[in-house]
C-alpha positions in Angstrom: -125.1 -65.3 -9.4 -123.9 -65.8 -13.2 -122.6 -68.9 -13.9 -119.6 -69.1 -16.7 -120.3 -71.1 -20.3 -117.2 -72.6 -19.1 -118.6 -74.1 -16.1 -121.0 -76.4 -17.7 -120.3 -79.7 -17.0 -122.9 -82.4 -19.0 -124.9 -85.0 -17.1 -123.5 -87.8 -19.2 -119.8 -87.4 -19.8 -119.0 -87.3 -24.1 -117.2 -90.1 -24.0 -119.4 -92.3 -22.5 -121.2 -95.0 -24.5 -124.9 -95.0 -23.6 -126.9 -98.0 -25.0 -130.4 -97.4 -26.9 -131.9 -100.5 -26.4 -132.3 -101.9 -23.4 -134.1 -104.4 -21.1 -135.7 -101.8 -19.6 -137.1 -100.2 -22.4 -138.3 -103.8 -24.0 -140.3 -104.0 -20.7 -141.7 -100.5 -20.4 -142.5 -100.1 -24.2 -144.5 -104.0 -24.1 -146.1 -102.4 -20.7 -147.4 -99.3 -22.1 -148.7 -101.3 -25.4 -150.4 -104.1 -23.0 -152.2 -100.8 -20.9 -153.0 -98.8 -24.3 -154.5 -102.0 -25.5 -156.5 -103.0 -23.0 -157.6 -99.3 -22.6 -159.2 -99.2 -25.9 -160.3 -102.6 -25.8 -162.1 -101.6 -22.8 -163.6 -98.3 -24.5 -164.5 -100.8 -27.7 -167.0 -102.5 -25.7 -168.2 -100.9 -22.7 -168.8 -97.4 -24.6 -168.8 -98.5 -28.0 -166.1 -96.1 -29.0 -162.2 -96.5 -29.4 -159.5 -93.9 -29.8 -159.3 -94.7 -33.5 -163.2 -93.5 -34.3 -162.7 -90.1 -32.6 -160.8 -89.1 -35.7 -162.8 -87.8 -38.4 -163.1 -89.5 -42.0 -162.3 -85.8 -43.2 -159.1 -85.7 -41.3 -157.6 -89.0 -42.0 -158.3 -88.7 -45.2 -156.2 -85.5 -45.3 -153.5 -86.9 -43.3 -153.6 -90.2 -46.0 -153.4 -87.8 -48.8 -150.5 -85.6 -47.4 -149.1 -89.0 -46.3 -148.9 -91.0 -49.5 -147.9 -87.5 -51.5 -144.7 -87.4 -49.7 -144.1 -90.8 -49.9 -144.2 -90.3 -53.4 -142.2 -87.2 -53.8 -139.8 -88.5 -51.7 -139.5 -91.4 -54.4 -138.9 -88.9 -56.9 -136.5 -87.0 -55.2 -134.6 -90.6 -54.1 -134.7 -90.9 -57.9 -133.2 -88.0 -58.9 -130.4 -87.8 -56.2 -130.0 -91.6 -57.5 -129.2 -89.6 -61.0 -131.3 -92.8 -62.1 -131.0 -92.7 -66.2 -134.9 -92.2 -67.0 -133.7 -92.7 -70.7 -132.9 -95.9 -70.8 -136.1 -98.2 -71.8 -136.2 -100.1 -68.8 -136.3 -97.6 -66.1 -138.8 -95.6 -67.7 -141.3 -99.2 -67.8 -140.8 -99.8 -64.1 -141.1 -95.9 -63.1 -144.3 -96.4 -65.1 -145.6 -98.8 -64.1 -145.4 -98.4 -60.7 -146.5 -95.2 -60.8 -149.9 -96.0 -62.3 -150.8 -98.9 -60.5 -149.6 -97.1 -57.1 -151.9 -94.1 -58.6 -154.9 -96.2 -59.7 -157.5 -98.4 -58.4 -155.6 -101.8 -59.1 -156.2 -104.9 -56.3 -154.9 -108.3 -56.3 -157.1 -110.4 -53.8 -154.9 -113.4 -53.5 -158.1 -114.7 -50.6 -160.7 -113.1 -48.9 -158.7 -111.8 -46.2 -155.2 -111.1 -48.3 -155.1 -108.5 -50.9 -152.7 -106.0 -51.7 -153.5 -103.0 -53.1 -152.1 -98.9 -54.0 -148.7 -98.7 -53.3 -148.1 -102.2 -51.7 -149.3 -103.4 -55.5 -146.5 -101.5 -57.2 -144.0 -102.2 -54.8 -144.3 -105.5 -55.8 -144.6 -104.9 -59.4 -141.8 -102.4 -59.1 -139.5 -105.4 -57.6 -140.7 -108.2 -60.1 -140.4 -106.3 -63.4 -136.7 -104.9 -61.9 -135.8 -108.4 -61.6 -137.8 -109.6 -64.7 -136.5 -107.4 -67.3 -133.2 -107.7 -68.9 -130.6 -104.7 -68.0 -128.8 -105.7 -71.3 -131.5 -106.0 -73.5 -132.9 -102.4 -73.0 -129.5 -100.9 -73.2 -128.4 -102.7 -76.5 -132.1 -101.8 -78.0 -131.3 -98.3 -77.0 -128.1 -97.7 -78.9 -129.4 -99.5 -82.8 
């Protein structure tokens, strides 16, 4: 038998409000992470192998570069949607700076275990200088 489009009849009603986060979820989601945990804990040190190390360095390194690419061209694109003025004096410095420490090799090791480094480096350079650097000052340099 051939049921009519017009009989359909959803399971939750289109007016109904149905929450995203709930108790329930807190509980099942800090479950699951406890079990996962433990699991490769377990596999750490009775086997002497965890989830993480049946990846290949050739693969994650592939994923890392696709990764970080469109994280960057995403940034561009945020730019230019933005209609960012890449004219003006100040917008090029911070673009370009950014760009090459997030590109290079630079590290700042504040201790032995903190250092930041690629793109976590330039973020921070990219929010310093855009704080730094006078918004008037570029623009009146621009127009002598």
């Amino acid at each position: 038998m051939k049921e009519n489009k017009n009989d359909f009849k959803p399971y939750i009603p289109a007016d109904q409000v149905v929450p995203e986060f709930t108790v329930t979820a807190l509980i099942l989601g800090i479950l699951l992470a406890v079990i996962f945990g433990a699991a490769n804990a377990y596999l750490g040190l009775r086997v002497g192998m965890t989830v993480s190390a049946s990846i290949p360095a050739a693969v994650m390194g592939g994923v890392c570069l696709i990764l970080y690419g469109f994280i960057a061209s995403n940034g561009l694109k945020t730019l230019i949607d933005a209609k960012v003025d890449m004219s003006d004096t100040r917008n090029l410095i911070i673009v370009s700076v950014m760009l090459v420490i997030g590109l290079g090799a630079g590290t700042l090791k504040i201790t032995d275990d903190i250092q930041f480094s690629g793109m976590a480096l330039a973020t921070i350079f990219g929010i310093v200088l855009n704080l730094t650097l006078p918004k008037e000052f570029a623009k009146n340099k621009d127009k002598k």
